[in-house]
Backbone as CSV, one residue per row, in Angstrom:
resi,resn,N_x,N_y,N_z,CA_x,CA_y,CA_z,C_x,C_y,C_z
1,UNK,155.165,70.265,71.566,155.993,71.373,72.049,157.278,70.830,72.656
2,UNK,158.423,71.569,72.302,159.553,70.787,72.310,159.899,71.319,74.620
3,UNK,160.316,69.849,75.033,160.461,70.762,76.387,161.783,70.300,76.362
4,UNK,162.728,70.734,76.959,164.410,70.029,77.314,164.629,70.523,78.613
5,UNK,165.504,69.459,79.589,165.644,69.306,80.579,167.142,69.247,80.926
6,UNK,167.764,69.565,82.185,168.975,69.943,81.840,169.651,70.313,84.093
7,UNK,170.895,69.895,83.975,171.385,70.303,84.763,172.317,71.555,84.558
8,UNK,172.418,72.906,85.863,173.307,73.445,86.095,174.088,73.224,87.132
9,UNK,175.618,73.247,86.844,176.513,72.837,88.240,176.893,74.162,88.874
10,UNK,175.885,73.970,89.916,175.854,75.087,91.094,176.829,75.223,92.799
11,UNK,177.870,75.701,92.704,178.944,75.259,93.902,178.615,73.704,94.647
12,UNK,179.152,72.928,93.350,179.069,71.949,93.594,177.727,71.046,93.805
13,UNK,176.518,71.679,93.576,175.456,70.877,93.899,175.255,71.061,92.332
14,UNK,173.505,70.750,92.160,172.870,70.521,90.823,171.631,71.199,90.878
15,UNK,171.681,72.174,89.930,170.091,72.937,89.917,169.630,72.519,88.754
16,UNK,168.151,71.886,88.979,167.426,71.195,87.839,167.043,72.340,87.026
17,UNK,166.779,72.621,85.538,165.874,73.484,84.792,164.994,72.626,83.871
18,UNK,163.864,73.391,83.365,162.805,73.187,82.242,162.883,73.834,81.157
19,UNK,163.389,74.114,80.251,162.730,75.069,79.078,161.111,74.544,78.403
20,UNK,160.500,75.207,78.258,159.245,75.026,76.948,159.064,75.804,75.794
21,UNK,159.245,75.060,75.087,159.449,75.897,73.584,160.575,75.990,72.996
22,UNK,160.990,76.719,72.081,162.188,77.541,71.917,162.147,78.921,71.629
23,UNK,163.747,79.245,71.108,163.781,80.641,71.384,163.170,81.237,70.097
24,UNK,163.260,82.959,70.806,162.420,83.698,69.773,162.959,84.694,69.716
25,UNK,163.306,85.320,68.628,164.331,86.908,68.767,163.275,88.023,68.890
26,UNK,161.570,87.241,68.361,160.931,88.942,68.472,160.115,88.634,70.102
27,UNK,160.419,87.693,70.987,159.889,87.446,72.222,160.976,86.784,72.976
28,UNK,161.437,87.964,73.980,162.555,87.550,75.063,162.109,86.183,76.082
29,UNK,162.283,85.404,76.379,161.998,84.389,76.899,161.431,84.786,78.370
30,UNK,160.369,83.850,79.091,160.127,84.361,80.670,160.659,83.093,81.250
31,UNK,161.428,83.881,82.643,161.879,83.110,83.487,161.256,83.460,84.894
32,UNK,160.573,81.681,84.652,159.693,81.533,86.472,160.134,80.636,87.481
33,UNK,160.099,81.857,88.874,160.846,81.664,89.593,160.073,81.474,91.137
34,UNK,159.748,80.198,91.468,158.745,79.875,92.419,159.188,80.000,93.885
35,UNK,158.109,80.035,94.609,157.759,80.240,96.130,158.747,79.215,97.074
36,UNK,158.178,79.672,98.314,158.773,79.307,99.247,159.134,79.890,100.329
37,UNK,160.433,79.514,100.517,161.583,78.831,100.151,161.269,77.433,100.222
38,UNK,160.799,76.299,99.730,160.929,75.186,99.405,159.485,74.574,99.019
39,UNK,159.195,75.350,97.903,158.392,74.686,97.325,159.356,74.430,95.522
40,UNK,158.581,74.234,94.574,158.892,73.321,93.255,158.806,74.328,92.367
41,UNK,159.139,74.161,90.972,158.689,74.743,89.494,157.514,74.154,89.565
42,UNK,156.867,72.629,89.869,156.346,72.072,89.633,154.229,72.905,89.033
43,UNK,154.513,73.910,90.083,152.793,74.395,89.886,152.785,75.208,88.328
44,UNK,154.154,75.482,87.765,154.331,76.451,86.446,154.195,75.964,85.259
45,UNK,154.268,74.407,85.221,154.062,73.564,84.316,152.390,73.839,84.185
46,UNK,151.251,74.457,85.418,150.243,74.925,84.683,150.336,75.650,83.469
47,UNK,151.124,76.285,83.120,151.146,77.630,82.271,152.103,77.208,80.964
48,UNK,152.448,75.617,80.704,153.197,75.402,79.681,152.721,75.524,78.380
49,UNK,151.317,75.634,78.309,150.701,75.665,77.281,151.099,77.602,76.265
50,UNK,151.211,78.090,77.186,151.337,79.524,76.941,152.610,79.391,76.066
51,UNK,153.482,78.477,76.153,154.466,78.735,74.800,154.187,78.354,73.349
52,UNK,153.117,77.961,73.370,152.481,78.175,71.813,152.132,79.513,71.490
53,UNK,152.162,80.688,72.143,152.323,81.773,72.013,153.487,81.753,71.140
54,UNK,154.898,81.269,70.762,155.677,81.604,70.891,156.542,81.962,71.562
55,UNK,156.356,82.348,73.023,157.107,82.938,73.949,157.851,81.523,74.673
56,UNK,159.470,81.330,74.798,160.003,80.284,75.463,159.969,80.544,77.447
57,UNK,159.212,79.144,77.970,159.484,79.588,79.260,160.697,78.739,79.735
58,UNK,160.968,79.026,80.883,162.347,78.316,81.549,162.126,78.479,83.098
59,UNK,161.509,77.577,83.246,161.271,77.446,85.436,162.811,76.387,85.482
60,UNK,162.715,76.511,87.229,164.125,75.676,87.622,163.641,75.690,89.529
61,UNK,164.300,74.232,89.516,163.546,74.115,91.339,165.082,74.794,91.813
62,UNK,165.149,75.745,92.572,166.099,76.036,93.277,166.460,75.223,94.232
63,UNK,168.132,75.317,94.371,168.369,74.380,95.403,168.097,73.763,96.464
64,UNK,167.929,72.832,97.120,167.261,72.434,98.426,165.689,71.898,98.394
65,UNK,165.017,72.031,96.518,163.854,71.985,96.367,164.069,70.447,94.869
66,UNK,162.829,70.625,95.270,162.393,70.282,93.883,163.577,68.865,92.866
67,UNK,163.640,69.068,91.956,164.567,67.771,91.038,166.162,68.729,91.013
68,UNK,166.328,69.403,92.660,167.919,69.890,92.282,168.562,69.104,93.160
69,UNK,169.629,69.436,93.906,169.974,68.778,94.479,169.453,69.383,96.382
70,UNK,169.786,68.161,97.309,168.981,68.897,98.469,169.767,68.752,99.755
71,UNK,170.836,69.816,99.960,171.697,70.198,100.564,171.461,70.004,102.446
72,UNK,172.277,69.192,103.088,172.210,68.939,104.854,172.579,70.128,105.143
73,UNK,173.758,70.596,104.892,173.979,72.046,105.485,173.230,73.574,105.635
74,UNK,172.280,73.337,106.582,171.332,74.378,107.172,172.117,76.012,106.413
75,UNK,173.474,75.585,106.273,174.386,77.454,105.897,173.862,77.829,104.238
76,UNK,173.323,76.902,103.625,173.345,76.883,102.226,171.962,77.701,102.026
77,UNK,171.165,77.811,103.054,169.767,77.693,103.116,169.365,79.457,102.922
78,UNK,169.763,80.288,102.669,170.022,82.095,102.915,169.726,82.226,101.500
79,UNK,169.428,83.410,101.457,168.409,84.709,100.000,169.845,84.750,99.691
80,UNK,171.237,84.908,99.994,172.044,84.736,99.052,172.733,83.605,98.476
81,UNK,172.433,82.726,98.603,172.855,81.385,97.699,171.697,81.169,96.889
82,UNK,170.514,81.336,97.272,169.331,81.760,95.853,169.574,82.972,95.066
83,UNK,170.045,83.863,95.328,170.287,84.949,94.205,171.451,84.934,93.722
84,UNK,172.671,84.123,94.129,173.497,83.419,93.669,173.272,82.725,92.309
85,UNK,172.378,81.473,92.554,172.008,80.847,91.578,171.281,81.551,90.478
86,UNK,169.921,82.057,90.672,169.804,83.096,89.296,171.039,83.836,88.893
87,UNK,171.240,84.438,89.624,172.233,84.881,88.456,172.994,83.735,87.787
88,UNK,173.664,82.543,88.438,174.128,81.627,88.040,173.236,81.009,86.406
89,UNK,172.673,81.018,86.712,171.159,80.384,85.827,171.051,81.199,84.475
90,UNK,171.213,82.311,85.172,170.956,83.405,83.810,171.885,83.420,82.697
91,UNK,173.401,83.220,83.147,174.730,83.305,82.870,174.516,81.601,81.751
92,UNK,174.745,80.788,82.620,174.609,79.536,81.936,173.900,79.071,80.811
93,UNK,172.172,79.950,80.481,171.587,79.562,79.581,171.573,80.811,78.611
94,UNK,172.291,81.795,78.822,172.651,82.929,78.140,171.167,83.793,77.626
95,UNK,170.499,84.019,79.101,169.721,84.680,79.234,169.752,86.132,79.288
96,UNK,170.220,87.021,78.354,170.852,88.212,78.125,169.458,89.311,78.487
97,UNK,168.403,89.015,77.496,166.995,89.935,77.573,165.860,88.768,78.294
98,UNK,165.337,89.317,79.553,164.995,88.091,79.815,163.552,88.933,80.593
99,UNK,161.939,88.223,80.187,161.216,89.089,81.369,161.418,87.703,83.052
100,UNK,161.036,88.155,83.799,161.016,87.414,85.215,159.361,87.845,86.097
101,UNK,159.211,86.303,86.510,157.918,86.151,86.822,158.336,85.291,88.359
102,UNK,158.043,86.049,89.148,158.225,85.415,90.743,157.173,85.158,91.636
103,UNK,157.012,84.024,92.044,155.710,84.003,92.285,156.228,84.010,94.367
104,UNK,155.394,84.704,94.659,155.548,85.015,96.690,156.984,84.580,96.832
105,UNK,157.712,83.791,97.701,159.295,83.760,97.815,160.141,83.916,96.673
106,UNK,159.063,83.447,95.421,159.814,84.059,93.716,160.122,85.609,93.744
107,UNK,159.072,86.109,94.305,158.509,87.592,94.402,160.138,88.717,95.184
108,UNK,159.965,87.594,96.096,161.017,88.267,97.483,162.348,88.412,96.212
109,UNK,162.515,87.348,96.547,163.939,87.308,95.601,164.017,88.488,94.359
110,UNK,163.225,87.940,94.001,163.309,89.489,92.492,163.650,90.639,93.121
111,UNK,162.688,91.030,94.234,162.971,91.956,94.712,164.846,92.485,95.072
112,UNK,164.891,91.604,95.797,166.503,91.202,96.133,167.733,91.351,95.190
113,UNK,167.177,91.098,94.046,168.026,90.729,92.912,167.764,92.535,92.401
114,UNK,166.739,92.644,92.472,166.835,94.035,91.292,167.354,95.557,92.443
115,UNK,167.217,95.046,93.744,167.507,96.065,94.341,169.293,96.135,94.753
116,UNK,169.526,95.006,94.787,170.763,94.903,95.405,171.792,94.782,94.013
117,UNK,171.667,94.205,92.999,172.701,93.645,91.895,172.369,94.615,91.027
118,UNK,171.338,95.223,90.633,171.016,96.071,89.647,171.558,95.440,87.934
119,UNK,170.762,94.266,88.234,171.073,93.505,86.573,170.644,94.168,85.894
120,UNK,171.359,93.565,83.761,171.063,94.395,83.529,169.922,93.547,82.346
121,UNK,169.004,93.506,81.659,168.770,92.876,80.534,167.416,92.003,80.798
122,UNK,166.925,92.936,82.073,165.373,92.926,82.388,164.100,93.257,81.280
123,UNK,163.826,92.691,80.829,162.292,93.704,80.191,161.715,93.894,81.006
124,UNK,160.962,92.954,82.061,159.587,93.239,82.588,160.032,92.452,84.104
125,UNK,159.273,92.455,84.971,158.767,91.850,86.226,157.460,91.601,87.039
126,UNK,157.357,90.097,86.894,156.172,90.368,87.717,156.450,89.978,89.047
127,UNK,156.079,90.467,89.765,155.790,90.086,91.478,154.703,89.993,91.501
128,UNK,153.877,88.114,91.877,153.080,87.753,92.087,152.686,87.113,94.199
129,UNK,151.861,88.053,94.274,151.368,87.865,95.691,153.355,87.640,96.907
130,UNK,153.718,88.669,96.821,155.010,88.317,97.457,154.791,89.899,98.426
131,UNK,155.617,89.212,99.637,155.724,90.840,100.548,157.303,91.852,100.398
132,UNK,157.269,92.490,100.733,158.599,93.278,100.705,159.694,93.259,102.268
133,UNK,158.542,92.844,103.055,158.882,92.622,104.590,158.367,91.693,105.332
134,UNK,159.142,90.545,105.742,158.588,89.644,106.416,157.600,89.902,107.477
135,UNK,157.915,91.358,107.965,157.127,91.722,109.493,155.658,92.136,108.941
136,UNK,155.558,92.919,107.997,154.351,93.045,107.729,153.791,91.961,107.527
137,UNK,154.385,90.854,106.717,153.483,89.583,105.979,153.188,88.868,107.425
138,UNK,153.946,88.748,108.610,153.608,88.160,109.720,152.592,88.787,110.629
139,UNK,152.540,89.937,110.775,151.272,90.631,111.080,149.760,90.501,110.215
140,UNK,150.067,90.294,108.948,149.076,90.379,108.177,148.498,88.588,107.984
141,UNK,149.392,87.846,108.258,149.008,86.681,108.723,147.997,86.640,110.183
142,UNK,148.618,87.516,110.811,148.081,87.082,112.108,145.887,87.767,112.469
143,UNK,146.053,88.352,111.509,144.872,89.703,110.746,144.314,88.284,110.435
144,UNK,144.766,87.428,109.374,143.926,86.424,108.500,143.765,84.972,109.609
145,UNK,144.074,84.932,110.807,143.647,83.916,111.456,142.187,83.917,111.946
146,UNK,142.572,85.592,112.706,141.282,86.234,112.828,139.784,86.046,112.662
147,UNK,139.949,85.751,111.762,138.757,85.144,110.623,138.517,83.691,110.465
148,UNK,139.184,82.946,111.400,138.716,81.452,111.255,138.305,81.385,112.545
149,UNK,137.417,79.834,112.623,136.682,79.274,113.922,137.225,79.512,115.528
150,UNK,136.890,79.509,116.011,137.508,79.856,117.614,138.046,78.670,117.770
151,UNK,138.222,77.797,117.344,138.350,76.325,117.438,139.989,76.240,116.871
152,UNK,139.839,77.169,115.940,141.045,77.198,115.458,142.233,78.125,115.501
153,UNK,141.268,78.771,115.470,142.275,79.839,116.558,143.004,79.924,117.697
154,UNK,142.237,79.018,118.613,142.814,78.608,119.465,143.524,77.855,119.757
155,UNK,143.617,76.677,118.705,144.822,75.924,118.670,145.819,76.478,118.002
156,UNK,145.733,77.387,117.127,146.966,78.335,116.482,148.140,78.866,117.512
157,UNK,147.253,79.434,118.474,147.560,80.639,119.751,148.679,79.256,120.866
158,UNK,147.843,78.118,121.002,148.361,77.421,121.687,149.749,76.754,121.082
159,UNK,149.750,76.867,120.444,151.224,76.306,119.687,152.040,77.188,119.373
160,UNK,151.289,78.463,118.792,152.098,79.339,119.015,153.127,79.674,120.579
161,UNK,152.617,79.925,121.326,152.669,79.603,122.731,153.495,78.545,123.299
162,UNK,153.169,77.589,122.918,153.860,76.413,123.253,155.047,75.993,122.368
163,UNK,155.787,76.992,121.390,156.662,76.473,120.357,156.023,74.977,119.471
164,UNK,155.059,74.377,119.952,154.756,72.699,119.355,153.664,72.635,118.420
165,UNK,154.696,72.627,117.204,153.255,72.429,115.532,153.345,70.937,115.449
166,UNK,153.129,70.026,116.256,152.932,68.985,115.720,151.575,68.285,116.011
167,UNK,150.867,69.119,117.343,149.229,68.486,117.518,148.219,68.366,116.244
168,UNK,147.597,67.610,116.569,146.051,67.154,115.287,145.141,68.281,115.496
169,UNK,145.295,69.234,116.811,144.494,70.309,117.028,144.804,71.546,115.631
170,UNK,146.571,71.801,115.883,147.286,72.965,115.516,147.417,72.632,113.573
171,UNK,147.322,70.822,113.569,147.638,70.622,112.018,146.358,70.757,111.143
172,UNK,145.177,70.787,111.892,143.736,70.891,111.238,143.614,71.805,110.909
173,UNK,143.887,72.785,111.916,144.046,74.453,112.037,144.486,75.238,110.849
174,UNK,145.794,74.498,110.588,146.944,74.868,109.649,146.406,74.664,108.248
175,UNK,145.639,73.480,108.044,144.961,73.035,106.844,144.120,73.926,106.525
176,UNK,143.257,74.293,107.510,142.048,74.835,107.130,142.583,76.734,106.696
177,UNK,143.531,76.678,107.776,143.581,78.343,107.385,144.514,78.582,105.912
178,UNK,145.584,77.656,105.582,146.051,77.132,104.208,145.218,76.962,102.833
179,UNK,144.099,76.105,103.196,142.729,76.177,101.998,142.379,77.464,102.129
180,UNK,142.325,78.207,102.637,141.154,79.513,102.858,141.855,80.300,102.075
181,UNK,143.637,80.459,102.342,144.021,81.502,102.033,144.914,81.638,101.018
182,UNK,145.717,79.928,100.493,147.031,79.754,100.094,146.217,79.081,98.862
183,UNK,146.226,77.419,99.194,145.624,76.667,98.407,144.922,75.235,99.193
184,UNK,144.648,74.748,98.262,143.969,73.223,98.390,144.946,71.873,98.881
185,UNK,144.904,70.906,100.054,146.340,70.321,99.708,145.417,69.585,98.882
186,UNK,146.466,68.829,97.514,146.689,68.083,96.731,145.889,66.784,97.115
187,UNK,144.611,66.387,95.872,144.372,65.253,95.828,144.427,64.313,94.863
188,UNK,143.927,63.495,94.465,143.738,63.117,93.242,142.985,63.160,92.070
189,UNK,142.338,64.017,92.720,141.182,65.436,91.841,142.133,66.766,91.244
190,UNK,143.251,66.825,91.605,144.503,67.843,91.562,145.528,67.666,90.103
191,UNK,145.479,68.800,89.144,146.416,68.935,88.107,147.806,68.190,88.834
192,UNK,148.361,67.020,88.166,149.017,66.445,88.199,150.706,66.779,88.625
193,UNK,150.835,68.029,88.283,152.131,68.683,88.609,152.109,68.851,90.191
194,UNK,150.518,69.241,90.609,150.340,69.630,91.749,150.802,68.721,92.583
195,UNK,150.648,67.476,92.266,150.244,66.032,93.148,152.192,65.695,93.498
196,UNK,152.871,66.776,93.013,154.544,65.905,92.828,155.158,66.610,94.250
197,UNK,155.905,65.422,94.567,156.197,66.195,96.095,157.488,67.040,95.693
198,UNK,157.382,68.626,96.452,158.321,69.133,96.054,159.416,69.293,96.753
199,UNK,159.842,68.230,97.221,160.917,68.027,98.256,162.073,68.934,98.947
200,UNK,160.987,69.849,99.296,161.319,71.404,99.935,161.415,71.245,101.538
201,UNK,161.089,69.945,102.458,160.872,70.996,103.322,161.967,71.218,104.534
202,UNK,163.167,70.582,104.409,163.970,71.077,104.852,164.829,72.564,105.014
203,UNK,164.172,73.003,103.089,164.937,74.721,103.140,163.578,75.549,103.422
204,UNK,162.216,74.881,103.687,160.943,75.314,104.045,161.734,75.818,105.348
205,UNK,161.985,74.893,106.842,161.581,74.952,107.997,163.031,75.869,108.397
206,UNK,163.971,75.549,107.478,165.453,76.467,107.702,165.133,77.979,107.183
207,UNK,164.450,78.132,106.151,164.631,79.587,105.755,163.445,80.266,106.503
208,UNK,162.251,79.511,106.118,160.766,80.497,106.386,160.625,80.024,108.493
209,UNK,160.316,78.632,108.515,160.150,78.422,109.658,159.064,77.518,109.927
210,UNK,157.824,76.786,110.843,157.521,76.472,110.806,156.472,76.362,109.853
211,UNK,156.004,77.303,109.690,154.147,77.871,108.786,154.693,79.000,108.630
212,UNK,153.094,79.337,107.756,153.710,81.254,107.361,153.716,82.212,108.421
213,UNK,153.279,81.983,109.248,152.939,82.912,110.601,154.216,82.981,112.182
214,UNK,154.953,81.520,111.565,155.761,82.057,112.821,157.356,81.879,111.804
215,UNK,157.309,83.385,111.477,158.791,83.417,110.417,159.551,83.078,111.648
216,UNK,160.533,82.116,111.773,161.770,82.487,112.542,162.885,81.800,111.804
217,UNK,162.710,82.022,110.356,163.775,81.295,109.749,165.038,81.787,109.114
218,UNK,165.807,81.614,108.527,167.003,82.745,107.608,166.483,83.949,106.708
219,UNK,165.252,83.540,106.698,164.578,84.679,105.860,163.381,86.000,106.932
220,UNK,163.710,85.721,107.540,162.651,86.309,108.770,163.157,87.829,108.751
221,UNK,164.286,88.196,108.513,164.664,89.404,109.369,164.444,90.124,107.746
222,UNK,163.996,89.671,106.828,163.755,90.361,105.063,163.206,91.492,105.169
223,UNK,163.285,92.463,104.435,163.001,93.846,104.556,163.623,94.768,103.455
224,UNK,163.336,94.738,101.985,163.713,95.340,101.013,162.878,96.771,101.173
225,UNK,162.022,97.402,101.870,161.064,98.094,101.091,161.562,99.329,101.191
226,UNK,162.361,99.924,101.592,163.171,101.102,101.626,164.019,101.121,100.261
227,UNK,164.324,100.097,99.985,165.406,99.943,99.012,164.295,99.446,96.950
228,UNK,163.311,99.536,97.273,162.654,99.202,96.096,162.461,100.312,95.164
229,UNK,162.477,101.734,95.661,162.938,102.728,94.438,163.847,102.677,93.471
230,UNK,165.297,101.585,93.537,165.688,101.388,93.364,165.828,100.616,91.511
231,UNK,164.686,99.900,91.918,163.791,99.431,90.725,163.447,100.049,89.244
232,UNK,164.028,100.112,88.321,163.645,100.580,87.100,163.221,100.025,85.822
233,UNK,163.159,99.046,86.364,162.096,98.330,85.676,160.997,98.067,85.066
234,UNK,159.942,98.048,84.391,159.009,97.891,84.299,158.317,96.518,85.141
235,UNK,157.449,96.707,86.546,157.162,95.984,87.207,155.464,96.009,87.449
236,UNK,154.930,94.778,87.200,153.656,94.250,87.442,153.411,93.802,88.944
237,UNK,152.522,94.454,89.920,152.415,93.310,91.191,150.945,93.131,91.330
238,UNK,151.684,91.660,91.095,150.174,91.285,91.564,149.416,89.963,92.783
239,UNK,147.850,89.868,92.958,148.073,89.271,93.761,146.460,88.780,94.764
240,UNK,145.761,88.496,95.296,144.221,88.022,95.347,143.986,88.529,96.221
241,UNK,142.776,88.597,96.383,141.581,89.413,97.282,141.718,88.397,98.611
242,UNK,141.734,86.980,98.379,141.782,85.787,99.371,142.965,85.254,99.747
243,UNK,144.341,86.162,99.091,145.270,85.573,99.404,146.201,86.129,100.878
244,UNK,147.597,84.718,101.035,147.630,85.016,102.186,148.950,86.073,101.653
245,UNK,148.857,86.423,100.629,149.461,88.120,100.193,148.003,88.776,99.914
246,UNK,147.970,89.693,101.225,146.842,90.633,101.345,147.220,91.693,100.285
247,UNK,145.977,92.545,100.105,145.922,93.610,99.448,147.183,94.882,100.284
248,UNK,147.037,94.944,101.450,147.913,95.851,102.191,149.368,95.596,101.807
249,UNK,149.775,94.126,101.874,151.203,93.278,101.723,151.198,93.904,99.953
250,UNK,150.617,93.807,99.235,150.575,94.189,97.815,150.355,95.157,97.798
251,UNK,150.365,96.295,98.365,150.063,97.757,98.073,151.249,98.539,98.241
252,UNK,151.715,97.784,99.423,152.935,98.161,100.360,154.406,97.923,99.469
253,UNK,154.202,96.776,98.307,155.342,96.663,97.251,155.314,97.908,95.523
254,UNK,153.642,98.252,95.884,153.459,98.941,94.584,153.706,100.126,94.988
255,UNK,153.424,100.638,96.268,153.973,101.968,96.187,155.133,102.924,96.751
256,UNK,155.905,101.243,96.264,157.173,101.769,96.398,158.304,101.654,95.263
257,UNK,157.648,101.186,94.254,158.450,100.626,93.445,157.773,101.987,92.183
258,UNK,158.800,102.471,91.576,158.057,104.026,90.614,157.621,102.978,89.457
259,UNK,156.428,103.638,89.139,155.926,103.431,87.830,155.077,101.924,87.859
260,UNK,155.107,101.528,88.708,154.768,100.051,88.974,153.536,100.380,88.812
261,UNK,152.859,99.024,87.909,151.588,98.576,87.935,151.003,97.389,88.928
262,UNK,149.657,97.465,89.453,149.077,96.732,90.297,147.718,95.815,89.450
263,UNK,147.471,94.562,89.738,146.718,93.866,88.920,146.158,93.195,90.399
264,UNK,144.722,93.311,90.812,144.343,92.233,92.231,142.794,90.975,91.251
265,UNK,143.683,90.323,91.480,142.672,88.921,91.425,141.281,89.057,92.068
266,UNK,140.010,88.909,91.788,139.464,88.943,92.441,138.664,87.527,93.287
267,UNK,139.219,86.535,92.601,138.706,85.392,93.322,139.489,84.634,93.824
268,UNK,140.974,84.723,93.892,141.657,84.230,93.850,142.910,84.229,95.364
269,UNK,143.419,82.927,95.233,143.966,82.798,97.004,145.444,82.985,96.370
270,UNK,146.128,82.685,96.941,147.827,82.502,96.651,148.151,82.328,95.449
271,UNK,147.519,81.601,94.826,148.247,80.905,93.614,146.921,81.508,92.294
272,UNK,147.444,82.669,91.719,146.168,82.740,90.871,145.790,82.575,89.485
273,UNK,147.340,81.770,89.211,147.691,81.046,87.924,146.758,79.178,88.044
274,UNK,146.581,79.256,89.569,145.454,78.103,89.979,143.937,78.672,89.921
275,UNK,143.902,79.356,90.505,142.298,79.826,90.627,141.515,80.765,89.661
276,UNK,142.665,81.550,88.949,141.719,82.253,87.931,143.007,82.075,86.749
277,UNK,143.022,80.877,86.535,143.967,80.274,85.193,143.644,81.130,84.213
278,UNK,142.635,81.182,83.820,142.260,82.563,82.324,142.522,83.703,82.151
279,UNK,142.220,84.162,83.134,142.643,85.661,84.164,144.039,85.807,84.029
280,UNK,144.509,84.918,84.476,145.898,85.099,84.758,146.790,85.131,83.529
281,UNK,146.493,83.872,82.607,147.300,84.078,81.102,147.148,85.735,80.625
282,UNK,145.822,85.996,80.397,145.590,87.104,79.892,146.697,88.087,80.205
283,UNK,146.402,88.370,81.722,147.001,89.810,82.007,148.720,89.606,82.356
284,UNK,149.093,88.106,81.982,150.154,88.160,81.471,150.877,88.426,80.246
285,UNK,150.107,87.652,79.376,150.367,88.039,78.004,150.116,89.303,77.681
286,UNK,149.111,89.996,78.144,149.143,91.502,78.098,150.361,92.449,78.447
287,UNK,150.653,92.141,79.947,152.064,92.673,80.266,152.872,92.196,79.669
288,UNK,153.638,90.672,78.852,154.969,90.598,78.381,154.614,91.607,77.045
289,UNK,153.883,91.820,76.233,153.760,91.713,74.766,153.540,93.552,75.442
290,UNK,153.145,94.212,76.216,153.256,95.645,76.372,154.705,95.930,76.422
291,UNK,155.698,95.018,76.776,156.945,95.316,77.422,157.801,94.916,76.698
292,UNK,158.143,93.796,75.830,158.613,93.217,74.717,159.707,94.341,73.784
């Protein structure tokens, strides 16, 4: 399978891309657009196999992440120099009919993009496990601590408290409530893409903030959900029973967006192109090829 690799020159920096496959006139290409703010393409390379479908994919580490370039200036770090770049992205590889697959901070952004720019040359959207409002997703974090050891909870509370994530109390904590709800960290038992550092975490601790629970970053004050009627799209959201995008955080994007379809994982944490890999091709390929 043919893959090509490629720079875009983005105000002066460098945004890495992937294509897999090539193009297809009777299948608009999908463009995936990953989490964060500073995580990688790197987990989408699960799903490269899916272009023997025919269908061409095209992931890209957004700036500050991944194989782009990774910017000192904290100002660069804002939902508009990422929706900047897609569009930038789109323009450059002459992505005219294009479906879009966002996975949680992928998710946000789409949102962003379809409410505010009103592009045009959408087929489809998925929003995978993403919130519409930071405040809910921080409440609904605070719901999912709930549910772990007193042990850990309590070191959560204390750091919370104390502004200080750097104790062995608060980082065990962090691990454990991360496996439960997000994912696994990376071993050497781990799909290989997984294992690549995605050299995010500077636009991690600038945009989101420390962890998922104490937003205080450029992205904290987010809040599309008034504005998601807006949407005419044909939009998929979806998202796991275990993830730390709750069913409420995913309900709260479907019923606001008209006509939107809802798909919930049932075994599945954050990432459910990781945990229910089969599952997940399916009721993708189902949605592009309904929408096509």
């Amino acid at each position: 399978m043919k893959i090509t690799e490629g720079y875009m020159p983005f105000r002066g920096f460098k945004t890495y891309y992937r294509i897999v496959g090539e193009p297809n006139p009777d299948q608009a290409p999908l463009l995936l657009i990953h989490g964060g703010p500073g995580s990688s393409h790197n987990y989408f390379e699960l799903i490269d196999d899916y272009a023997k479908t025919g269908r061409q994919l095209i992931m890209y580490d957004q700036v500050g992440c991944g194989r782009s370039s990774l910017p000192e200036d904290p100002a660069i770090y804002v939902k508009e120099t990422w929706v900047a770049e897609l569009i930038a992205l789109r323009e450059y590889l002459h992505l005219d009919q294009v479906h879009l697959l966002g996975q949680s901070w992928g998710g946000m952004l789409e949102m962003y993009y379809l409410t505010s720019f009103d592009p045009q040359g959408i087929k489809s959207v998925m929003i995978n496990g993403s919130p519409a409002s930071i405040k809910l997703w921080t409440q609904e974090q605070h719901r999912l601590i709930s549910y772990l050891s007193d042990q850990d909870r309590a070191a959560i509370a204390e750091s919370e408290r104390t502004g200080d994530f750097s104790g062995p109390k608060y980082l065990m904590a962090n691990d454990h409530y991360m496996a439960r709800y997000c994912w696994d960290a990376p071993d050497e038992n781990s799909p290989e893409p997984l294992r690549r550092p995605t050299n995010g975490k500077r636009a991690s601790l600038i945009a989101e903030g420390p962890n998922e629970f104490t937003e205080n970053g450029t992205i904290s004050d987010f809040d599309v959900t008034d504005q998601l009627h807006r949407i005419h799209v044909p939009v998929l959201v979806t998202n796991g029973t275990d993830d730390l995008c709750t069913p409420l955080i995913a309900k709260a994007v479907y019923d606001h967006i008209p006509n939107a379809q809802w798909h919930l994982f049932a075994n599945s944490r954050h990432l459910a192109l990781l945990d229910q890999h089969d599952e997940f091709i399916e009721v993708l390929d189902q949605w592009l090829k309904a929408n096509d």
